[in-house]
C-alpha positions in Angstrom: -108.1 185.7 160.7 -109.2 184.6 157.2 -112.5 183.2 157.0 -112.6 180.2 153.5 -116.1 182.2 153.0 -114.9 185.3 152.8 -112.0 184.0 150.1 -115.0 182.2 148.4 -116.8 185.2 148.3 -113.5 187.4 146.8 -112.5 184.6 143.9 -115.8 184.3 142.6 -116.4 188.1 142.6 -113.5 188.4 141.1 -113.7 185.1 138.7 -117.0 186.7 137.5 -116.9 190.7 137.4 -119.8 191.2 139.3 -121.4 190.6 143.2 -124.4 189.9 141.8 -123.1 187.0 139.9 -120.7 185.4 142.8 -124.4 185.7 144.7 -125.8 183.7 142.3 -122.9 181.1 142.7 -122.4 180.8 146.0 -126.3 180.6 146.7 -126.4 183.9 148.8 -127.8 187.7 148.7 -125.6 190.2 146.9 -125.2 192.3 150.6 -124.3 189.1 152.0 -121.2 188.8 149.2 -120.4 192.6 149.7 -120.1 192.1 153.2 -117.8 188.8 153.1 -115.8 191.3 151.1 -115.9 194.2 152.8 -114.5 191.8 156.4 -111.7 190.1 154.1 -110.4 193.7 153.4 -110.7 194.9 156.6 -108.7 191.6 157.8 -105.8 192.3 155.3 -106.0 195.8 155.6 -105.9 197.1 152.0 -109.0 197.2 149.3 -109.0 194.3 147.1 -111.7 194.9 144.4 -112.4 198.9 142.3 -115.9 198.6 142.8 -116.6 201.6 139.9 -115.0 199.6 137.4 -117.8 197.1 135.0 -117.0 193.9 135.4 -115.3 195.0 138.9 -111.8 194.1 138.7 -109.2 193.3 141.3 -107.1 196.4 142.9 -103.1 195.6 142.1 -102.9 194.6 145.6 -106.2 192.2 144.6 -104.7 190.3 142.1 -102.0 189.5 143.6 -103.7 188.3 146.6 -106.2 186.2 144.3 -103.9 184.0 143.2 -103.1 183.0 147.0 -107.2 182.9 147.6 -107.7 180.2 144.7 -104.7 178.1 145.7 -106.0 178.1 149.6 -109.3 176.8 148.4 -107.8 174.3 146.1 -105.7 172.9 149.2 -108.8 173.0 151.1 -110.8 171.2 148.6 -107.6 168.8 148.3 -108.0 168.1 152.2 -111.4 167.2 152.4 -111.5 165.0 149.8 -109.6 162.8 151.8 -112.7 162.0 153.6 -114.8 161.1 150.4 -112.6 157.4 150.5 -112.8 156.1 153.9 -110.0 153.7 152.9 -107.4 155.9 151.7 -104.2 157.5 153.4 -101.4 159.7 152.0 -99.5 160.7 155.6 -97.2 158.0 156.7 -98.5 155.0 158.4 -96.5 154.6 161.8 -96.3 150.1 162.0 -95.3 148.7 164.8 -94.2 144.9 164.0 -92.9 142.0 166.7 -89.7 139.9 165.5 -91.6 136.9 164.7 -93.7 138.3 162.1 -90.8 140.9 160.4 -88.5 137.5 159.7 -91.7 136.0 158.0 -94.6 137.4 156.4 -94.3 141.2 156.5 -92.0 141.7 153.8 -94.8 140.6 150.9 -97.5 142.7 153.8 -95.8 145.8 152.9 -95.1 144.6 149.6 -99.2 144.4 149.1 -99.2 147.5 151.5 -97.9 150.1 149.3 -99.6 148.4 145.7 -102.5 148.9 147.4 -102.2 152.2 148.5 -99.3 153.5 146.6 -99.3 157.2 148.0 -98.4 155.5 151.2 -95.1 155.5 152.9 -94.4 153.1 156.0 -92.5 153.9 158.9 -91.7 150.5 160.8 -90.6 149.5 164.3 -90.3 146.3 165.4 -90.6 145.4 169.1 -91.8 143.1 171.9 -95.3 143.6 172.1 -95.7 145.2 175.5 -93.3 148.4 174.3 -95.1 148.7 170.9 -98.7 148.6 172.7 -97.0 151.1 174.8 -96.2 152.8 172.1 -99.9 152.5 170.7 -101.5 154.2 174.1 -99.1 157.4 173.7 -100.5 157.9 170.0 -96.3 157.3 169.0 -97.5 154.1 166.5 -101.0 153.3 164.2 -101.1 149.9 164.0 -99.4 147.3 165.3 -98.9 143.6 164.2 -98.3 142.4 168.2 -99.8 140.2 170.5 -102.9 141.6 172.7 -103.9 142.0 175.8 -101.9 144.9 176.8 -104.4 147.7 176.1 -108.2 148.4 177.5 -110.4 146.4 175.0 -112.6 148.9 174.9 -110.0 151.6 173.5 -108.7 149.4 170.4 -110.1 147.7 167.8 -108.4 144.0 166.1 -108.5 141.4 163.8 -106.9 138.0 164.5 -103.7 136.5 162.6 -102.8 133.0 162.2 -101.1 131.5 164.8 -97.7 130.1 165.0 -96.9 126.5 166.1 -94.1 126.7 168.7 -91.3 124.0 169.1 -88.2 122.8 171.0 -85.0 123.1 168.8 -81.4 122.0 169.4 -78.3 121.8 168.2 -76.9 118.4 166.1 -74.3 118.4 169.3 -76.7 117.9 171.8 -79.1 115.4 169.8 -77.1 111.8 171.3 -77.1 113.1 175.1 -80.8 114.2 174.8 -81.8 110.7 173.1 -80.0 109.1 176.0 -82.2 110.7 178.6 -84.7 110.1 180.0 -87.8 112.9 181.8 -84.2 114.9 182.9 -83.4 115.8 179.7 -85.6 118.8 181.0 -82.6 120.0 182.9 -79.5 119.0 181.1 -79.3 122.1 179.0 -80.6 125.8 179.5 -83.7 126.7 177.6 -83.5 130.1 175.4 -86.6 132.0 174.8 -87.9 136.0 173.9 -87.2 138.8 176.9 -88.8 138.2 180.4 -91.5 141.0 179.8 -92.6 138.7 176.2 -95.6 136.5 176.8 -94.1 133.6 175.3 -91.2 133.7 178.1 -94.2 133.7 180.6 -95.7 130.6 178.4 -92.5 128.7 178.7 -92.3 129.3 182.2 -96.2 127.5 182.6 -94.9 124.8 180.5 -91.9 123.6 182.4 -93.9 123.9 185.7 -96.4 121.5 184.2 -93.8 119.2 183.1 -92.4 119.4 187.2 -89.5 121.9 186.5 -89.8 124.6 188.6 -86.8 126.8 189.1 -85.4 126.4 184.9 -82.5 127.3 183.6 -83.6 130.0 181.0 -81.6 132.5 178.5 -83.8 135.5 178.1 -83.0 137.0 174.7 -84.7 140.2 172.9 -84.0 139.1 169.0 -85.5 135.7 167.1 -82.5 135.8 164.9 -80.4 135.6 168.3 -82.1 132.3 169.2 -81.4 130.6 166.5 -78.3 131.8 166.1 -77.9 130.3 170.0 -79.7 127.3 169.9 -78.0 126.2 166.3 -74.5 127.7 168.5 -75.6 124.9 170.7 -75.8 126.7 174.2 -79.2 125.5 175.0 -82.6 124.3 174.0 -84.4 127.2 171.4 -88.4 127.5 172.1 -88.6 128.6 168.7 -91.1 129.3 166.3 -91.6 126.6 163.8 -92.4 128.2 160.5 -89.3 131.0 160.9 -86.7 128.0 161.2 -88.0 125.2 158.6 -84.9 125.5 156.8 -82.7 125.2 159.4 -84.5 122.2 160.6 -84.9 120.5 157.2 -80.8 121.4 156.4 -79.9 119.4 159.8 -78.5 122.8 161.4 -81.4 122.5 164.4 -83.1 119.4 165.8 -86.8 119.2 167.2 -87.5 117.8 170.2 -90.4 115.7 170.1 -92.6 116.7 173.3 -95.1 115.0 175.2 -97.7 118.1 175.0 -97.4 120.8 172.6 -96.3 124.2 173.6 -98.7 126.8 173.3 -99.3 128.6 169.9 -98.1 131.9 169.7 -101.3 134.2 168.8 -101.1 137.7 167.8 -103.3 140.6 166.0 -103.7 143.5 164.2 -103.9 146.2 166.6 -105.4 150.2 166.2 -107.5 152.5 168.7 -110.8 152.4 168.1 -111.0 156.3 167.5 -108.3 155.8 164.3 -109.7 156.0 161.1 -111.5 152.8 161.7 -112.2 151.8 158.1 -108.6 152.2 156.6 -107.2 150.1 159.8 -109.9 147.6 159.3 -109.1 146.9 155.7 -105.2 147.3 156.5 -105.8 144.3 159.2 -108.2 142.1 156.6 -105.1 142.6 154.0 -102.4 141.6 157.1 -104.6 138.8 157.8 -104.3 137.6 154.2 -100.9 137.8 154.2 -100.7 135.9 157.0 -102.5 132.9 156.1 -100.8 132.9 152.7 -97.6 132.6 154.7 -98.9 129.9 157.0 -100.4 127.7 154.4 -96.8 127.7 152.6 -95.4 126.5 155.8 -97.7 123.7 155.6 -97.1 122.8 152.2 -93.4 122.9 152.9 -93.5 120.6 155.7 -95.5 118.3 153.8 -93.3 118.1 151.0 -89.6 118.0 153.2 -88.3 115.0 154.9 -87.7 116.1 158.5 -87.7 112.3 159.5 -83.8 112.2 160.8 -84.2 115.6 162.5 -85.4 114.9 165.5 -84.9 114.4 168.9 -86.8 111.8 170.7 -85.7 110.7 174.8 -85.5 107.3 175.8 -88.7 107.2 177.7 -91.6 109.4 177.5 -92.7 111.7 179.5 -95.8 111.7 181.4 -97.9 114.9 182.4 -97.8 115.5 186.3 -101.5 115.6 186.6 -101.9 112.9 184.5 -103.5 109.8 186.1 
């Protein structure tokens, strides 16, 4: 097997006509550079330098090898400077995305991504977050943009995003029999939410029970773009988040429901294994997390600045919590 200090040994003896000299380079003894030498040709099984000639000079067979001795230790050299940058990386950067955050802020994230580190290429797959932290366990992704709590804590390594308000959405058609109701416009319509193994599916679930439903009506669907497309379709009531459908809201294609308690935020991460190039991931998540608070704060200023006041859905009477007293 060739040994890199055995190649050293050869290309500076060779670079410099003379053992003594690649001794002198390398910091070693002159037997120690004849022996390095002397191993390397054994290995290959020819001789590499004419030792009688002054400078010595490389055998035919020498040269030509030479020339594949320098270009092993320039890749070598190549590959460990890698490690002088603890923030850099050239091999492509497996991302693991949920729905939510592909349909809003990731496009300008990887935009940023690959100005930032523009030997980079991405390769993306977006998921629910139990399949991509699946995916993160069996070494199959590097990061992930998910929500947590799927993984042992002490394995990974995180960095909060900002979280997204969640609302009730329907269509225009349904806006007149909802305003009509009273607390059972709870189970007039179906509810449509993310897959059954999602968290925010389990959140719903809590929700209703607190509001006294306890066996609802709810379509389980994998895609964002598929609730909407639902809700606005008008075949039940979207738990949607609020930043990702703004315009539909503002253009009159959805209505909000205005609730008596808020639903719970939807809270997710930047997600690596501990043991990952820690320092790269860290400032991958700080520039995620950047991105994501520039896309929330443009949410807000959009809200503030659109008039939302005929698109909403408010029933006849209120509704009180169930532990309310």
């Amino acid at each position: 097997m060739l040994d890199f200090k055995e190649l050293e040994a050869f290309v500076w003896a060779v670079r410099l006509g003379s053992f003594c000299k690649a001794a002198e380079r390398l910091h070693l003894t002159q037997p120690t550079i004849s022996e390095r030498i002397l191993r390397l040709e054994t290995t290959v099984g020819e001789t590499l330098l004419e030792r009688s000639a002054r400078p010595i000079q490389p055998t035919m067979r020498g040269r030509e090898f030479f020339v594949h001795a320098e270009g092993l230790l320039r890749q070598r050299d190549e590959a460990l400077r890698l490690f002088d940058d603890k923030e850099t990386f050239s091999a492509p950067l497996r991302l693991g995305a949920i729905e939510t955050i592909a349909h809003s802020w990731l496009p300008d994230f990887m935009r940023c991504l690959t100005q930032r580190y523009p030997q980079l290429t991405l390769e993306l797959s977006v998921d629910y977050s139990p399949a991509l932290n699946r995916r993160l366990a069996k070494n199959d992704l590097d990061i992930l943009l998910a929500m947590n709590g799927y993984l042992d804590p002490e394995r990974i390594d995180r960095v909060p995003l900002s979280p997204y308000e969640m609302g009730m959405f329907v269509s225009p058609d349904h806006v007149e029999m909802l305003a009509s109701c009273g607390e059972e416009w709870l189970t007039r319509l179906p509810f449509i939410s993310f897959g059954k193994k999602a968290r925010p599916y389990e959140e719903l679930l809590a929700y209703l029970a607190m509001q006294g439903v306890e066996s609802p009506r709810i379509h389980s669907v994998s895609t964002l773009m598929t609730i909407v497309r639902m809700t606005m379709e008008g075949l039940g009531i979207g738990a949607l988040p609020i930043a990702t459908v703004l315009d539909e809201w503002r253009c009159g294609k959805l209505y909000r429901i205005e609730l008596p308690l808020p639903l719970p935020e939807m809270h997710y991460d930047v997600i690596w294994r501990s043991a990952n190039h820690p320092r790269f991931c860290r400032s991958v998540g700080q520039l995620a997390q950047q991105c994501a608070q520039r896309y929330a704060q443009s949410r807000i200023e959009v809200m503030a600045h659109s008039d939302f006041s005929g698109r909403w859905v408010r029933p006849r009477r209120p509704i009180t919590h169930p532990l309310a007293t």
